[in-house]
C-alpha positions in Angstrom: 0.0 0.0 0.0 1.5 3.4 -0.8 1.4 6.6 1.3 0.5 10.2 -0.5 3.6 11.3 -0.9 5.2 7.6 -2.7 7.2 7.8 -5.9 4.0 6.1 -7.6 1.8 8.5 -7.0 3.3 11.4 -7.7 3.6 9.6 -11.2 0.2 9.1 -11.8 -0.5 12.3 -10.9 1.9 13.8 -13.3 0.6 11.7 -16.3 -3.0 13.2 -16.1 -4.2 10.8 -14.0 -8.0 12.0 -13.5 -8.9 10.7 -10.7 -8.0 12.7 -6.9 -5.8 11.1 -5.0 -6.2 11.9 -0.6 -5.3 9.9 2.0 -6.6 7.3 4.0 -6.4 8.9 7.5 -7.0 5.4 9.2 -4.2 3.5 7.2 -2.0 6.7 5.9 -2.0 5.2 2.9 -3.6 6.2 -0.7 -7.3 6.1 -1.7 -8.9 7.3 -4.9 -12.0 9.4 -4.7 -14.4 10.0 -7.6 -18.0 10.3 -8.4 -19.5 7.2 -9.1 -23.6 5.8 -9.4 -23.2 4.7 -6.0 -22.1 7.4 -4.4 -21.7 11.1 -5.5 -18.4 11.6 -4.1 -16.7 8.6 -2.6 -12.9 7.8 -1.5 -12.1 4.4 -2.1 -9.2 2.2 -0.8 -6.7 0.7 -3.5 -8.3 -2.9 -2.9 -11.8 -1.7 -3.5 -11.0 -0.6 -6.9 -8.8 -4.2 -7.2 -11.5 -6.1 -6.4 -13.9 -4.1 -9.0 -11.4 -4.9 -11.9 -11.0 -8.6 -10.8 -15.2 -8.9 -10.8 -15.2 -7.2 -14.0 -12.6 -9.4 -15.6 -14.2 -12.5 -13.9 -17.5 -11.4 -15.9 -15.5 -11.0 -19.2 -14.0 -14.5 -18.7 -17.5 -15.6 -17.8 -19.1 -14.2 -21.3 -16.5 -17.0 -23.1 -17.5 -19.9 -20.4 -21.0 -19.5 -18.8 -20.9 -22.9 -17.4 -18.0 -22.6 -15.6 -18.2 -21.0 -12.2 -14.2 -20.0 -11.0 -13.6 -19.4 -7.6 -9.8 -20.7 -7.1 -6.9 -18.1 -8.8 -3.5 -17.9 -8.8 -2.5 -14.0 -9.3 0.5 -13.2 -11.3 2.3 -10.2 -9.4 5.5 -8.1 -10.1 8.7 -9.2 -8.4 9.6 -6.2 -6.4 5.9 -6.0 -4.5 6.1 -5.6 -0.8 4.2 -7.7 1.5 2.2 -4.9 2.2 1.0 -4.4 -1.4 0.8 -8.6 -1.7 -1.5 -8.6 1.1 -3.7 -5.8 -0.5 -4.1 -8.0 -3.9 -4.9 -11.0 -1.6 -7.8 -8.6 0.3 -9.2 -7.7 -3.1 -9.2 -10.9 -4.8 -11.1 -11.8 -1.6 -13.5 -9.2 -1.7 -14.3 -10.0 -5.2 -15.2 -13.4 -4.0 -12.1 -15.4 -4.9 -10.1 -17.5 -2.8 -6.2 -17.1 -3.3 -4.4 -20.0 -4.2 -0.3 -18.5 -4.9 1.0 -14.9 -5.8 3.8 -15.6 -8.4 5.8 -13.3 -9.7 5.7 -12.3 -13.4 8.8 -14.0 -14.5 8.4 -17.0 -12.5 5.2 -17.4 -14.1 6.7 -17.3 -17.5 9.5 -19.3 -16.4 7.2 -22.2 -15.5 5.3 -21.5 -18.7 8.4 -22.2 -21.5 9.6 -25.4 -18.7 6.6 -27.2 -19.1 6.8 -27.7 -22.8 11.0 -27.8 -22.8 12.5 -31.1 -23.7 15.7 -31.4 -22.8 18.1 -34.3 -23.3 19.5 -35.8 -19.7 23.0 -33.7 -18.9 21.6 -30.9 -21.4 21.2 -27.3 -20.3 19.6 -24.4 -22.0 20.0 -20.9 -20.5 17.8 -17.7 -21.4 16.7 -14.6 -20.2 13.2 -13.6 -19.6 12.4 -10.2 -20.3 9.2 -9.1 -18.9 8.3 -5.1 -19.4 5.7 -3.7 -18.2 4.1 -0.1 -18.6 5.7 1.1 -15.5 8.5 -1.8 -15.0 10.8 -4.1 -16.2 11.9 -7.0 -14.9 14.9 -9.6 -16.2 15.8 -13.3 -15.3 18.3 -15.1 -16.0 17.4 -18.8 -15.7 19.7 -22.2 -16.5 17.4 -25.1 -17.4 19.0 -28.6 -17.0 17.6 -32.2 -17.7 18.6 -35.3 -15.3 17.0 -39.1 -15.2 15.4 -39.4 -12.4 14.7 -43.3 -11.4 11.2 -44.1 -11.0 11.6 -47.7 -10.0 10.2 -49.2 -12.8 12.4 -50.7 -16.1 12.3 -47.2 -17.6 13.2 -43.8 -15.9 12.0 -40.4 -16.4 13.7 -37.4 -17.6 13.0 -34.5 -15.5 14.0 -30.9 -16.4 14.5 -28.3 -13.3 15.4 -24.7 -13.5 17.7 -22.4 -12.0 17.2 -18.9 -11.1 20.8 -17.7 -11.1 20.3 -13.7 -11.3 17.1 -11.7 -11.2 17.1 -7.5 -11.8 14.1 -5.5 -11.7 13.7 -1.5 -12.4 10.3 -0.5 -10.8 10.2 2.7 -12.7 11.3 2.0 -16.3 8.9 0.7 -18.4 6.6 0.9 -21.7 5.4 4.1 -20.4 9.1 5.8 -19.9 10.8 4.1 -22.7 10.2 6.5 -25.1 11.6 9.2 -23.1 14.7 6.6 -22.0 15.6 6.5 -26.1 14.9 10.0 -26.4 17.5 11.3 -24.0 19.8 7.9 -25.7 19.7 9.2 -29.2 20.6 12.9 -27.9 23.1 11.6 -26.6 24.2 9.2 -29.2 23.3 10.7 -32.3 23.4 7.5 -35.0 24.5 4.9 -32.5 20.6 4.2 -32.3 18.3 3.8 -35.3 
């Protein structure tokens, strides 16, 4: 949860941001009041507004599978998150109704995602980056995928493939939404090194 005066807010604000931004004199932290049907002038905490966006999503996914009523999630989160700002997606998810199964982080996730399909021989490795940019962040992982046989007991074995997180970097505030700016002030500096 961030206080009136964070790095993030002051952001927003300076993008145009339309909504007011006050503070939460209970918590100290951020709220966001606007006019909505509800209420004609209401300040809302960040998790309120979370859990609006997860019901509204829930509904869109809903439109494509009627029959299917989803209750269990697994929320995909940025790396650098405090535990203060994992607990608030954890208390919106809930107050949309959905119980919490794992917070993983953004790479991780995509990690697990390529490993799944990867078929490596046993002894092989394969090393990659993941790159995973955001419109406020950026994140990179450097991961070592390795195969091994793994005895199962049986006349055949298994071949198992593990990964390795050997470094992990993250920039909370450079992202899709500064990038243009970042090569701006590159290619002044560098005229013709960039194209």
């Amino acid at each position: 949860m961030k206080s009136i005066d964070s790095l993030e807010v002051d952001e927003l604000r300076n993008e145009g941001f339309k909504f007011n931004f006050e503070e939460i004199p209970t918590r100290k932290t951020v709220g966001i009041r606007f006019k909505d049907s509800f209420d004609d002038n209401r300040l809302y905490h960040v998790e309120e507004l979370l859990a609006m966006y997860l019901e509204y999503v829930r509904g869109l996914c809903a439109a494509d599978a009627p029959n299917e009523a989803v209750k269990d999630v697994v929320l995909t989160i940025p790396s650098y998150w405090t535990q203060w700002e994992k607990q608030a997606i954890i208390d919106a998810a809930e107050l949309a109704g959905f119980n919490v199964l794992s917070l993983l982080n953004e790479n991780s996730a995509a990690i697990i995602q390529y490993g799944v399909d990867l078929k490596l021989e046993p002894n092989e490795t394969q090393s990659l980056v993941v790159y995973n940019m955001g419109s406020r962040d950026i994140e990179a992982t450097l991961v070592k995928f390795s195969a091994y046989v793994k005895s199962t007991g049986k006349k055949t074995n298994t071949t198992v493939t593990q990964a390795e997180i050997i470094s992990h970097e993250s920039d909370p505030h450079l992202g899709g939404v500064n990038l243009e700016h970042y090569c701006t002030v590159l290619t002044e500096k560098s005229p013709g090194h960039v194209s």
